[in-house]
N, C-alpha and C positions, 0 to 999 in steps of 0.2 A: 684240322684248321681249314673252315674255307674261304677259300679267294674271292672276294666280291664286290662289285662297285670299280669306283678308279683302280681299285688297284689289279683286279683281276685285269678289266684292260688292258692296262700297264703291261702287265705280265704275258700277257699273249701276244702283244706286241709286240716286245723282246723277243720271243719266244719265234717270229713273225719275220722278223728279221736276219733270226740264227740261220732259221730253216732256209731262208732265200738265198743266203751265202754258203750254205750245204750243198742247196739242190743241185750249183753246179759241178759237182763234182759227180754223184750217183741220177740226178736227174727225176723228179716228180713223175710219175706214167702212173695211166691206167692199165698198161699193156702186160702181163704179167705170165709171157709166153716164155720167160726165163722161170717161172719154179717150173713148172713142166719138166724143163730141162733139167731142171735139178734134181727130180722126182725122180728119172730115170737114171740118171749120174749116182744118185744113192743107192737105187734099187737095184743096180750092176755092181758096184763095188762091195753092198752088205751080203750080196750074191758068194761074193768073195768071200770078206770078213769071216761071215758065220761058219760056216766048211772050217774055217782054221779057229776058231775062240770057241763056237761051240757050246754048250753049257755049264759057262763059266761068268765071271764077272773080272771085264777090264775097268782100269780105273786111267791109267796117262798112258799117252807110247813114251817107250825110250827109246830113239836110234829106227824108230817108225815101229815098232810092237808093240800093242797094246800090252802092258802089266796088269797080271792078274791077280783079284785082293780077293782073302776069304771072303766066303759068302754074310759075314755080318759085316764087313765094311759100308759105309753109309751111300755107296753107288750103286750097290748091288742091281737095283731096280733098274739103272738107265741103261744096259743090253739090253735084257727084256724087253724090255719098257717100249725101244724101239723097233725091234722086233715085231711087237704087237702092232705098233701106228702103220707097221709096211704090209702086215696080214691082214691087216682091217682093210686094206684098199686091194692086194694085189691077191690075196688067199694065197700065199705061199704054203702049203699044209710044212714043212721042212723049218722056218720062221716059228710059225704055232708050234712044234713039237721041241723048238728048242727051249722058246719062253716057257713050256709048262713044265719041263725038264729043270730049268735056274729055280722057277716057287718050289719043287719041289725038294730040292738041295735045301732053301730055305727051311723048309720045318725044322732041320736039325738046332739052326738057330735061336727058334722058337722051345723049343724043349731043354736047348742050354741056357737060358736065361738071363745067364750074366753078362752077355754082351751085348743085351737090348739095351738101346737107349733111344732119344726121342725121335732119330731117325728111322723108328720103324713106320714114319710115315710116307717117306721116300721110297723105303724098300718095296712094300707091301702094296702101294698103290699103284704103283706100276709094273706090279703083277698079279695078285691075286685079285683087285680090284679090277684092274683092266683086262685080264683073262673073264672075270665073271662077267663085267659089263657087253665081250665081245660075243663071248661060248656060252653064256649060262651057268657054268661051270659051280656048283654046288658046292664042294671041298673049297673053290678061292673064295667063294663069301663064308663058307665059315671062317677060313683061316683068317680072312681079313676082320673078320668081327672079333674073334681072338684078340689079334693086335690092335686094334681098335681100345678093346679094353686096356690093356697094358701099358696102353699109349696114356689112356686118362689115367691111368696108375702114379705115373709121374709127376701129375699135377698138383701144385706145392699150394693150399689153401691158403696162404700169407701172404705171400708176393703175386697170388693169382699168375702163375705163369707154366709153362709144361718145363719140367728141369731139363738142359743140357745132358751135355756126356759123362758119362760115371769117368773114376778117378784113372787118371790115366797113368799112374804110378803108386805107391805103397806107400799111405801117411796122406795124400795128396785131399783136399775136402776142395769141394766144386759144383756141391749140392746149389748154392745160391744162383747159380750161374744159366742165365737164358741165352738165347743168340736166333739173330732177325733171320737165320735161315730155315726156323723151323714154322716161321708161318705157311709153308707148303705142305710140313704136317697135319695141318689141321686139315685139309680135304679129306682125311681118313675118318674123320670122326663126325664131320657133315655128311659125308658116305654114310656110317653105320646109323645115325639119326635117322636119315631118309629111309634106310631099307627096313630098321627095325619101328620106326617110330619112337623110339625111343628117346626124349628129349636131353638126356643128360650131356649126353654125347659132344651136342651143338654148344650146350651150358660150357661145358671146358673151353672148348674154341671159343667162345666167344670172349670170354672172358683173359687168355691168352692175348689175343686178338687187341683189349681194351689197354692191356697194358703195353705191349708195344707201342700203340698210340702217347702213350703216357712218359715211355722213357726211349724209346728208341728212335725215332724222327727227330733228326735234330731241326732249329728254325729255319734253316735256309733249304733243306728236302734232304741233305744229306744221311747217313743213317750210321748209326755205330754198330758195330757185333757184334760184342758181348756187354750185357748188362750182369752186372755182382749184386746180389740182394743179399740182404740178411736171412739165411733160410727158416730164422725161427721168427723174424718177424716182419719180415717181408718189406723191410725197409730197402730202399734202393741205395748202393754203398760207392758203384762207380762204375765208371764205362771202362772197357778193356779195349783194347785195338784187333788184336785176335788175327786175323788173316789181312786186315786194313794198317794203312803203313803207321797208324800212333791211333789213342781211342778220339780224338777229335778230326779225326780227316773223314775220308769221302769213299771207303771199299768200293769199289762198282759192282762186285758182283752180290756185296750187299744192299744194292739198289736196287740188282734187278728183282731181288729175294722179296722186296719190301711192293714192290710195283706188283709182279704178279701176284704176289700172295693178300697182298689187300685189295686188289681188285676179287682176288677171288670171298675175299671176307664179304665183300658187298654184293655180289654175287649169290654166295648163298644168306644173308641174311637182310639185303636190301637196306639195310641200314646207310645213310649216306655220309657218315661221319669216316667210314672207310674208303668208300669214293674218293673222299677229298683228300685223303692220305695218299693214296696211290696216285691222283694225277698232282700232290704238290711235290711225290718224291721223283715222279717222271721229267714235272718240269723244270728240276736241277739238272736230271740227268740229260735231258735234250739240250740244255744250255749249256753241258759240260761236255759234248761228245766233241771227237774230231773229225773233221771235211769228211775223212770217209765213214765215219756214222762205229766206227766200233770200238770201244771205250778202252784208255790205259789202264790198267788192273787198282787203278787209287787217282781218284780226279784231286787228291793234294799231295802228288809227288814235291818233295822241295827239288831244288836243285842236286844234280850229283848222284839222285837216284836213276836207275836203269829204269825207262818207262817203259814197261814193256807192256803188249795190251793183253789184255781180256776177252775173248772171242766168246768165252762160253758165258758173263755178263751180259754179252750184246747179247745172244741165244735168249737167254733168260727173259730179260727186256723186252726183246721183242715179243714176244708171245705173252707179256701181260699188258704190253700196248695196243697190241689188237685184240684184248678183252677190253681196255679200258673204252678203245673207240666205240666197241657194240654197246657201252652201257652208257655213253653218253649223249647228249641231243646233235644232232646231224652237226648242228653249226659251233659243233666242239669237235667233234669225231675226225676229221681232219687229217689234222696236228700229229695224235697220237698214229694213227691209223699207219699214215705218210711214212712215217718216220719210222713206227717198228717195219713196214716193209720195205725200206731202204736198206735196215742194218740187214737182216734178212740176206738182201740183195748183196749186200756188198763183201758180206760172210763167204756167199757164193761166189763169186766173182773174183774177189781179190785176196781169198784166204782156207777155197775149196781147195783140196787132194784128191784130186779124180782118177786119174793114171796112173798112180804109180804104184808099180805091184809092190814096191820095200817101203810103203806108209799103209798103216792098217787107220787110223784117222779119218774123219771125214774133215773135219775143220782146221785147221790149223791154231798157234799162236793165242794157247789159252794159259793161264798161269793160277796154277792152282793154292800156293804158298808163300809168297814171296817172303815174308820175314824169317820165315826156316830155309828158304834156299831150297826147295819142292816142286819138282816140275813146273819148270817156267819156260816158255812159251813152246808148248805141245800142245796136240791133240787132245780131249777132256771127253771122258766117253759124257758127262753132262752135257758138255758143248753142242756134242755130236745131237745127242738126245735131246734137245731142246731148238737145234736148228730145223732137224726133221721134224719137231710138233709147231714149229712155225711153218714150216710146209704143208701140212697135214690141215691148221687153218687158211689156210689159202686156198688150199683145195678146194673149201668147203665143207671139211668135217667138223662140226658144232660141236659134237659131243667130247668133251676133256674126259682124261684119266681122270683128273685132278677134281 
């Protein structure tokens, strides 16, 4: 949907206003001699981390350790993942040997088959894509051209959408079922497009991509998580709430999913109808943040619920805000720009773990589950990994996994 005329106005001006009553809390600058610091604060502590985790895959700390999930849990990639963003700058050879050590654990995955599902876009992309795109590394563009396939495997010609997670118990059907976090999956399949030429690839994403558009943006920018389709006819059946507190409220870290990922839909296919999707679901969520910029885990808690916040939503956010700022005209770019490197800043600042040898975390106060009672408010090794590729564009490094 785009915004234009009075109303877009309107909406910036609002939007104009929030920001002015923000700034004073985190403060507008150009000065940006804190990631630095930050840069160096990560890059001493993962000093740390990696010696003890190792090549393995954490998912939350408990009691400040990170827990570790087999290697088809759907995090798998964000060790690595980060890993790789800190060897790309610093050439740790110790970093690189442990990243290629976690893709390698993966194959077993890949040859068990059954517990693929459409997060092998998550996995694989941040590592066998991001090892080839750093190394050259021949074996990770196969393997990621592999899952590549596998991934378009999923894709339900009815409901135009990539399926969700296979049955998570015995009897259990869930074929129908999409959710607004796999538009991060599709960078896997714009990957294998670009490298093979091969157009099919982009065909699925895109078309994935158009359906979201279609049911998952609700009017106001908010965004639901699970969509139920009818798997044989691909008729849309109803919203689930899924990790978001009912299916009509506000996930935030289903907003952040929705912001980067359809800024990245426009991105690779310049289409502006995804444009408008990523800055109408941002400008709920910059209307919905609080003074310090890093979101409750659900911007429609009623009363009586625990707000607790979301740090690795803000994570997320921010790093599709400073995509949306490069892809828009200066005298928009701003707004978004400002703001993801506020949250950014204030991640740092007011909810970094730098010190302490008994927190293996980098971020703090991320909530992974809240309707099941699931790590809430810890460390998120996503969090972690998604504050560090907001570092990484600051830097100056252009080139995304993603």
């Amino acid at each position: 949907m785009n915004i234009e005329g009075k109303e877009h106005k309107s909406y910036f001006f609002r939007l104009g206003l929030i920001f002015k009553n923000k700034k004073r809390v985190i403060g507008m600058t150009n000065n940006l001699e804190w990631v630095e610091q930050a840069w160096i604060k990560v890059n001493k502590k993962i000093n740390r981390t990696s010696k003890k985790i190792g090549a393995n895959f954490p998912h939350a700390c408990v009691n400040g350790d990170y827990q570790l999930e087999a290697p088809h849990w759907w995090t798998a990639g964000f060790w690595p993942g980060l890993l790789w963003l800190l060897y790309r700058n610093n050439k740790d050879e110790s970093y690189k040997e442990i990243a290629e050590k976690c893709e390698e654990k993966l194959d077993n995955v890949i040859t068990d088959y059954y517990k693929l599902d459409h997060d092998m876009g998550f996995i694989w992309t941040l590592t066998s894509v991001a090892g080839f795109k750093i190394t050259g590394n021949e074996d990770s563009k196969r393997r990621a051209l592999l899952v590549a396939n596998l991934l378009m495997g999923r894709f339900n010609t009815s409901g135009n959408y990539i399926r969700a997670w296979n049955p998570w118990y015995e009897g259990e059907d869930n074929s129908g079922w999409a959710i607004i976090d796999c538009l991060m999956n599709l960078s896997l399949l714009f990957w294998a497009t670009e490298v093979t030429g091969d157009p099919r690839f982009s065909h699925v994403a895109k078309r994935h991509g158009e359906t979201v558009l279609a049911h998952f943006i609700q009017e106001d920018g908010a965004v639901h998580h699970i969509i139920r389709f009818d798997p044989e006819s691909g008729e849309r059946i109803e919203a689930i709430g899924g990790q978001g507190y009912a299916p009509e409220s506000a996930w935030s870290r289903g907003a952040g999913w929705a912001i980067y990922g359809m800024s990245l839909l426009y991105k690779n296919t310049k289409e502006e109808k995804y444009l408008q999707a990523a800055k109408k679901v941002a400008h709920f969520f910059i209307a919905n943040l609080p003074d310090d910029y890093v979101p409750y885990w659900d911007f429609r808690i009623p009363e009586g619920v625990t707000k607790y916040r979301d740090s690795s939503a803000g994570a997320i956010a921010a790093c599709g805000l400073l995509l949306i700022a490069k892809q828009v005209p200066t005298s928009e770019a701003k707004i978004y720009e400002t703001t993801g490197i506020n949250i950014l800043k204030s991640l740092y600042e007011n909810y970094g773990d730098w010190d302490n040898p008994s927190q293996d975390g980098l971020i703090l106060s991320g909530t992974s589950h809240f309707p099941e009672g699931k790590n809430l408010d810890v460390p998120l090794i996503y969090g972690d990994y998604y504050f560090v590729e907001g570092l990484a564009i600051l830097k100056g490094n252009s080139e995304l996994f993603w």
